[in-house]
C-alpha positions as CSV (number, residue, x, y, z in Angstrom):
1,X,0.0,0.0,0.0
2,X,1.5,3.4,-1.1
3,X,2.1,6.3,1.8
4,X,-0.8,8.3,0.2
5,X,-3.1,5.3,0.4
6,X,-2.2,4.5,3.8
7,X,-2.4,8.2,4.8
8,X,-6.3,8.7,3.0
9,X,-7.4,6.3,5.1
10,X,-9.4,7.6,8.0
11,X,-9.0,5.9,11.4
12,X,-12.6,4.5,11.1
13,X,-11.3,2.4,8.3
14,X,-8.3,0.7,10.2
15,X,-9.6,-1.8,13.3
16,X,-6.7,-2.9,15.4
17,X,-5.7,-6.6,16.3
18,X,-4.1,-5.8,19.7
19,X,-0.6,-6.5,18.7
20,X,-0.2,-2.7,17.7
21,X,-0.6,-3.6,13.9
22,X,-3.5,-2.5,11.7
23,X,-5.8,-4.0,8.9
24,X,-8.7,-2.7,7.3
25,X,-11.9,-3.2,8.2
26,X,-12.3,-5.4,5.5
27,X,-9.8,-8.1,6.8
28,X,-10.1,-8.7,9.8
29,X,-9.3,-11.9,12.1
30,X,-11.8,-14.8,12.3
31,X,-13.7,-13.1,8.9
32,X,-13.4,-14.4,5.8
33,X,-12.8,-12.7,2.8
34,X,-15.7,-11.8,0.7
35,X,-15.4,-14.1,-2.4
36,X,-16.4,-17.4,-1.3
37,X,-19.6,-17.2,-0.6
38,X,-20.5,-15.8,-4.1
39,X,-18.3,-18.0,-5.9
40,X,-19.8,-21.2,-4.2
41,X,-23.3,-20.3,-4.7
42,X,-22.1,-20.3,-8.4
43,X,-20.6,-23.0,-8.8
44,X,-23.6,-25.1,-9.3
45,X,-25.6,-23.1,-11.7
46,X,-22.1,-22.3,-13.9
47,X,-21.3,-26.3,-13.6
48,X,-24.7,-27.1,-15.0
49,X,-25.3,-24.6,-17.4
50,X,-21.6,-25.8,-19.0
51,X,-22.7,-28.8,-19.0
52,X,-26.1,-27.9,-20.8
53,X,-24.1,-26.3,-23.3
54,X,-21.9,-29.2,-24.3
55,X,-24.9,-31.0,-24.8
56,X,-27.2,-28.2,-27.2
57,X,-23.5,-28.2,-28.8
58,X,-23.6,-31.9,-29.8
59,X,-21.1,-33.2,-27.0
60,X,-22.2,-36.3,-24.6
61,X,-25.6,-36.5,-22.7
62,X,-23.9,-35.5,-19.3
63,X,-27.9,-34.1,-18.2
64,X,-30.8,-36.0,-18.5
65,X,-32.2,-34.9,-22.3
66,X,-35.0,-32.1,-22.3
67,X,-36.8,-32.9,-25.7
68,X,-38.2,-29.8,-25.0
69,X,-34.1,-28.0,-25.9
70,X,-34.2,-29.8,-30.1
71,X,-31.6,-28.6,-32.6
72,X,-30.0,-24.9,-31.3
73,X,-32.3,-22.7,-29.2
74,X,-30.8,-19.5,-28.9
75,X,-33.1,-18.3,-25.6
76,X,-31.1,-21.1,-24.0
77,X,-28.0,-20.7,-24.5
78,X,-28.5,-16.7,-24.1
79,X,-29.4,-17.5,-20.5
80,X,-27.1,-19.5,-19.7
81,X,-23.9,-17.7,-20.9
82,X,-25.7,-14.5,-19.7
83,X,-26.2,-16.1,-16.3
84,X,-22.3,-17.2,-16.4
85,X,-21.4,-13.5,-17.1
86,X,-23.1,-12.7,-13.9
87,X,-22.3,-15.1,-11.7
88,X,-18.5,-14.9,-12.2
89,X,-17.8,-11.1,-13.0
90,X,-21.3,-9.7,-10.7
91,X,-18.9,-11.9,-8.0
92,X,-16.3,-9.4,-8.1
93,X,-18.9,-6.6,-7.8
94,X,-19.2,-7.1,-3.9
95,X,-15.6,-7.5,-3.1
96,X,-15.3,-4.0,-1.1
97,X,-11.4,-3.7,-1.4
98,X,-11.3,-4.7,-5.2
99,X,-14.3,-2.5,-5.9
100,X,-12.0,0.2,-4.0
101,X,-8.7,-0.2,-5.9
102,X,-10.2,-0.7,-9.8
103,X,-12.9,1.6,-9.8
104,X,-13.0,2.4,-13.4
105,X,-13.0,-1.7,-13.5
106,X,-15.9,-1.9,-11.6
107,X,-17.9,0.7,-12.9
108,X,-17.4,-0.8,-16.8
109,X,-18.3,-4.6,-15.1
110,X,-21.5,-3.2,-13.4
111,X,-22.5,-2.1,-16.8
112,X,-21.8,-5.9,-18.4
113,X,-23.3,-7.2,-15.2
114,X,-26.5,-5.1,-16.2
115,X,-26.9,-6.4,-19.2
116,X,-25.6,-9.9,-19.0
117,X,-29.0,-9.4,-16.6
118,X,-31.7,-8.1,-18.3
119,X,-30.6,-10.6,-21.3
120,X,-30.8,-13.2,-18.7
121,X,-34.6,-12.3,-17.3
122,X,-35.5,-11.7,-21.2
123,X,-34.4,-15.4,-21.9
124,X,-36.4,-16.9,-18.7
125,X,-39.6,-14.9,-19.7
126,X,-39.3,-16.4,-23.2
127,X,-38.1,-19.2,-21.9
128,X,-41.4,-19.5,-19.8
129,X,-43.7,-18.3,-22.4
130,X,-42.8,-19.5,-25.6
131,X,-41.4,-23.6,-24.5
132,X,-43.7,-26.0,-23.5
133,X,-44.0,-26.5,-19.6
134,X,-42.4,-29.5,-18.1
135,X,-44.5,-32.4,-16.5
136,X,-45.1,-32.2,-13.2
137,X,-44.4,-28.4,-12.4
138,X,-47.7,-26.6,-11.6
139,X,-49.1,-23.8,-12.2
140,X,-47.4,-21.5,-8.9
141,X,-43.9,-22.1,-10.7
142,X,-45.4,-20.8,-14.1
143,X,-45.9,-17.8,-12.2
144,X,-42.9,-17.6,-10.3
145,X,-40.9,-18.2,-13.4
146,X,-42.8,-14.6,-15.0
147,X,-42.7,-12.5,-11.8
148,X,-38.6,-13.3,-10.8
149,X,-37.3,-12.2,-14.4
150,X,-39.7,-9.4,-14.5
151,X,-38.8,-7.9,-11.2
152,X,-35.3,-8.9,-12.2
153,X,-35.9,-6.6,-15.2
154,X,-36.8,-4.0,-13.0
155,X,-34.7,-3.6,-10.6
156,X,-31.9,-3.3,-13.0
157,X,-33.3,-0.6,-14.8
158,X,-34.5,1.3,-12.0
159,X,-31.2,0.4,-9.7
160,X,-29.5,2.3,-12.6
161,X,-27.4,5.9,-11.6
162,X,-29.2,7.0,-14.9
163,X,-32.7,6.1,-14.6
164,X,-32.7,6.7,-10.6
165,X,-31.7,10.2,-11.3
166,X,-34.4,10.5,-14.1
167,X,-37.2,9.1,-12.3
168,X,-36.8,10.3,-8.8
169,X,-37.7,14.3,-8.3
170,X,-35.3,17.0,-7.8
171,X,-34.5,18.0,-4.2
172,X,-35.2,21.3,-3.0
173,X,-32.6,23.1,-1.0
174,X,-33.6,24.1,2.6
């Protein structure tokens, strides 16, 4: 860390481990670190999806066949490369310390992460409405699967600095 880093920091920043030396906040003992979590929770989705895809590409039944998936479809394999965009780079998006150190980084990752998104909810609503259902899966899921992507949708447009600053009104001064 460079001597104007270390000096920018304010003493709310720094938490002390008793032995006289200092860490930020971010790092301290007995915590862990904040990419784990995120990366396990995508492991699953990212290993199945891949594995999806080497099927739909002509590869080995590794997944039990979906007859409803025939030849190429493009919804598909939009959602689940979409999906792997934001699973591994949206990861990085909560990491506090990286965020910190490679803002320009993050800010041009949020923006991928955005629409790596809405591509993803666009996918699962035409996923849901245009495919035939699967047996077995009722009619609460059919609903589920339209009102997730669609508030999905939403809160990525409206979670936007551009369309937050559009929609909500001007402050007065006073």
């Amino acid at each position: 860390m460079t001597i104007q880093r270390r000096a920018a920091r304010s003493p709310a920043d720094l938490t002390s481990s008793g032995g006289g030396s200092q860490r930020p906040r971010d790092q301290r003992a007995g915590q862990p670190r904040g990419w784990p979590v995120p990366a396990a929770l995508s492991a699953l989705p990212l290993t199945a999806g891949s594995l999806r895809l080497v099927q739909l590409a002509g590869g080995p039944d590794l997944l039990p066949a979906d007859d409803r998936f025939t030849g190429f479809p493009a919804a598909l394999v939009l959602h689940i490369v979409g999906a792997a965009v934001v699973a591994l780079v949206g990861a990085f998006q909560f990491m506090p310390r990286f965020r910190r150190s490679h803002r320009t980084w993050h800010r041009r990752a949020g923006r991928l992460v955005a629409g790596a998104g809405l591509a993803v909810a666009g996918s699962a609503l035409r996923l849901t409405l245009f495919y035939e259902a699967q047996p077995g899966s009722g009619d609460l899921l059919y609903v589920l699967r339209l009102v997730f992507p669609s508030a999905m949708a939403a809160s990525l447009l409206l979670g936007s600095p551009r369309s937050a600053a559009a929609i909500s009104p001007p402050t007065e001064p006073g």
